[in-house]
N, C-alpha and C positions, 0 to 999 in steps of 0.2 A: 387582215392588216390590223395590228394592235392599233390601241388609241391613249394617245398622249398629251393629257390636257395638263395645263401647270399653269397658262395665264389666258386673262382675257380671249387676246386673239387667239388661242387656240381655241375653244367657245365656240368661237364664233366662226373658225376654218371646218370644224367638228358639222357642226351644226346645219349649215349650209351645205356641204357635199351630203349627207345625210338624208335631206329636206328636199332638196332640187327636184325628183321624182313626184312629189307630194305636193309642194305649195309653189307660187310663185313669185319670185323674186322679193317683190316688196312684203308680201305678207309674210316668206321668212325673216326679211331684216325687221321689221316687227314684233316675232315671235321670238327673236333673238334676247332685243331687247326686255322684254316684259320676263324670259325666262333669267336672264343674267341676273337683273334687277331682281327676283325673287328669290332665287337662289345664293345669292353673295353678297345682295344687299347695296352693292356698289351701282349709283347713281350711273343715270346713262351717258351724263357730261364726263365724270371720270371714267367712264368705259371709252368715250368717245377720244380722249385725251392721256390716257395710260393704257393702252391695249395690253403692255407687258406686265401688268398689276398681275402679281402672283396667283392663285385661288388653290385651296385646301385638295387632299386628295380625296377627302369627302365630299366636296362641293363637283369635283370630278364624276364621281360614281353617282350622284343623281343627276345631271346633266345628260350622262347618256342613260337611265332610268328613264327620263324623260322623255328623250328623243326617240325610244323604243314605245313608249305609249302612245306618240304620237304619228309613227310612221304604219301606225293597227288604223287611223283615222281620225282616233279621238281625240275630241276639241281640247283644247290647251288648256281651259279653265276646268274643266274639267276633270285633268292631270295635275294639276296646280292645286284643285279643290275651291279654289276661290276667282272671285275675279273684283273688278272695281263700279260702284254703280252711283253714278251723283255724288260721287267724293265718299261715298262708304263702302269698305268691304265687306263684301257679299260672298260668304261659303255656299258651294251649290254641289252637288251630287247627281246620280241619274235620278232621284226621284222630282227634281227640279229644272227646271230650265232656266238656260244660260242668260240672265238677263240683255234683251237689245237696245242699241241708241236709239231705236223709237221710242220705246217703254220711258228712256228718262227724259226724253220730247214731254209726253204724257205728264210723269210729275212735274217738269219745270211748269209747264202749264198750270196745273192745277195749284202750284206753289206761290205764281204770280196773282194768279187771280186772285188767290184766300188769304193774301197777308196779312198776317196778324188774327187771323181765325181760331177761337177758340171752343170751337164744338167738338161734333165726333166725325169721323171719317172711317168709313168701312171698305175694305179692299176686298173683291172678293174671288176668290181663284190667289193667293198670294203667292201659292209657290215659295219660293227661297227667301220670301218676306221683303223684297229687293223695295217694291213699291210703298210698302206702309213705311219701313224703318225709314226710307228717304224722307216722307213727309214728315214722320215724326221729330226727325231728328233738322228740320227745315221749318215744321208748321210746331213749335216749341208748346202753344198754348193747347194744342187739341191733344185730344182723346183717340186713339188710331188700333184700331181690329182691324187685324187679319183670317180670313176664313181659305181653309181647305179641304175636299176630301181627304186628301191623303195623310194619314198623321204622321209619314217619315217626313214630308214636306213642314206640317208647322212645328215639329221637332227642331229639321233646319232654320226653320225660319225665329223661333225660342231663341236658337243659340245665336245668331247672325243681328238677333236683338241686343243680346249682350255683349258682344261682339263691339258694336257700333256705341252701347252705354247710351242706346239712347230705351225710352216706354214705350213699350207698344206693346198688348195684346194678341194672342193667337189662339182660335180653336177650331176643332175639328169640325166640320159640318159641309152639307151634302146641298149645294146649290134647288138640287129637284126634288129635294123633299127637308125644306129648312126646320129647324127646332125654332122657335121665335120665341121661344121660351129664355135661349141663352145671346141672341141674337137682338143687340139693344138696339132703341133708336138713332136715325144717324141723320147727320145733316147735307153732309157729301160721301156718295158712292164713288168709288172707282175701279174698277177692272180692264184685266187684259187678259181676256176668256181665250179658248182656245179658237180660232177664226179660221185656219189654214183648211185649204177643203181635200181630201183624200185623195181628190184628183191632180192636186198640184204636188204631189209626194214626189212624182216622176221627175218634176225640175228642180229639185233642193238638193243639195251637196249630202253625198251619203255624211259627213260628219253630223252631221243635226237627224235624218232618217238614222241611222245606225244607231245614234246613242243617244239623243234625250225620248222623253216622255212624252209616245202619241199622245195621250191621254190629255196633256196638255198643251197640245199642238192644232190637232185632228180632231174634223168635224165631218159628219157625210155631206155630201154635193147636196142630198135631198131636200138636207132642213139645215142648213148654216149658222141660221141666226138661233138657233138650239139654247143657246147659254145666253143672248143678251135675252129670250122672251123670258127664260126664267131668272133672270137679274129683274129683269123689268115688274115680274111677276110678285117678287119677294120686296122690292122698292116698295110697290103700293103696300106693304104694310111695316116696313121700318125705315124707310124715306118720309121725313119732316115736311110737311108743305112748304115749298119755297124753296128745298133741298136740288142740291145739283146733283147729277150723273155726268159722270167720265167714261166714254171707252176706250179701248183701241182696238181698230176695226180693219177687217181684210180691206184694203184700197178698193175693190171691187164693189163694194157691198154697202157704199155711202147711200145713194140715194133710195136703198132697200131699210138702212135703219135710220134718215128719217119719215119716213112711213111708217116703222115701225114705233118712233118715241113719239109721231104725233095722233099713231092710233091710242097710246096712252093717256096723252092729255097734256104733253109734255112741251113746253114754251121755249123760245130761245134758244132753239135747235142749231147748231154751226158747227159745220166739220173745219177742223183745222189741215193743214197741210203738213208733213215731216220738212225736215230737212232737202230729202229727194225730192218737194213737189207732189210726195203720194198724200193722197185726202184718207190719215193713215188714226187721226182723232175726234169722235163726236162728244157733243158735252147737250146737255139739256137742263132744262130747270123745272122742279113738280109744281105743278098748278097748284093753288091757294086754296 
């Protein structure tokens, strides 16, 4: 069957029969949304109230471009290349993962607490740089590095700086074996390591198995807490006394990392809850 797109609602009659096998109901009219609005530019009130609003026959040939990426699995932002994170666009690729509403849980957190903050803030694991640019571009007065192994990751995360036109900092470096050489002092950590345990691969939607980055996902069953001992580890020598830490942590694994921040030394230990109810943020404070 040919396909004959010319307005709006075709779009979205396209898109929908297309999809029905793949997502379900709402999260297509969703994905309708957010594709139209990238693609045509046309706000979702005028989508909602001109369905017959003409669109190019260019804007046709990536629409179903589109829909063909997405019916292989692959996430939407993905396809798109970018997605939205705390009011800034965020470009993300497979070497990145998709930023989640818990993650900007996490920054608002850490946004309220430090108003008007004018030290340094180290994100570590930054990935697509979603976490530092939000603060920076939120905490105006600080100083905001970003670390990663991967240098396609803080390549992305470079360009998702300038992107946003906000400062921040990015370098290469290896959580388990840190250079502290390039690795300044800081007064707030924050990370969102990878937590997810190997064994829960079996319940996630192949679109996140299939296409982001174990690497930044996946952790063995054996040793979990892998990435915050060595966060924890690198803190005691570029964490300020009196410096806070941020996580975000598998729901599971609250009462295992405060054990672990107060085999530290670490004060003021409180898991926060997401949105769902999940006990999904720890924050601590470094002894004096």
């Amino acid at each position: 069957m040919g396909v004959n797109i010319q307005t709006i609602k075709d779009i979205r009659f396209y898109l929908s029969r297309e999809l029905e096998e793949i997502y379900q109901e709402p999260e297509i009219s969703a994905l309708v949304n957010i594709i139209i609005k990238t693609v045509t530019g046309i706000s979702r009130l005028h989508q909602l109230y001109i369905p017959e609003h003409p669109v190019t026959v260019e804007h046709g040939v990536r629409i179903i471009d589109i829909c063909k990426e997405l019916r292989t699995g692959k996430p939407l932002q993905y396809v798109l290349g970018e997605t939205v994170f705390y009011n800034c666009t965020i470009r993300v690729n497979s070497a990145t993962l998709i930023p989640r509403p818990e993650t900007e849980e996490l920054v608002d957190l850490v946004i309220k607490e430090n108003s008007g903050f004018t030290g340094n803030i180290t994100d570590i694991g930054t990935g697509s740089g979603c976490i530092a640019i939000a603060l920076a571009a939120n905490l105006t007065g600080s100083v905001v590095t970003g670390t990663d192994i991967s240098g396609e990751a803080v390549r992305t995360a470079r360009e998702n700086a300038l992107l946003n036109n906000v400062s921040a900092f990015f370098i290469e470096s290896d959580i388990f074996s840190p250079d502290y050489d390039i690795l300044r002092k800081t007064d707030i950590i924050v990370s969102n390591p990878p937590y997810v345990l190997n064994s829960e691969k079996q319940f996630m939607n192949r679109n996140v198995v299939d296409f982001e980055p174990h690497l930044a996902l996946f952790v063995s069953d054996s040793d979990p807490l892998v990435y915050y001992r060595a966060i924890i580890d690198a803190a005691e020598k570029i964490l300020n006394p009196g410096g806070r830490l941020y996580f975000e942590i598998n729901e599971a694994m609250g009462n295992a990392m405060i054990r672990l921040l107060e085999s530290a030394g670490y004060l003021k230990i409180e898991i926060a809850e997401d949105i769902n109810g999940k006990k999904r943020i720890i924050k601590g404070t470094k002894s004096v």
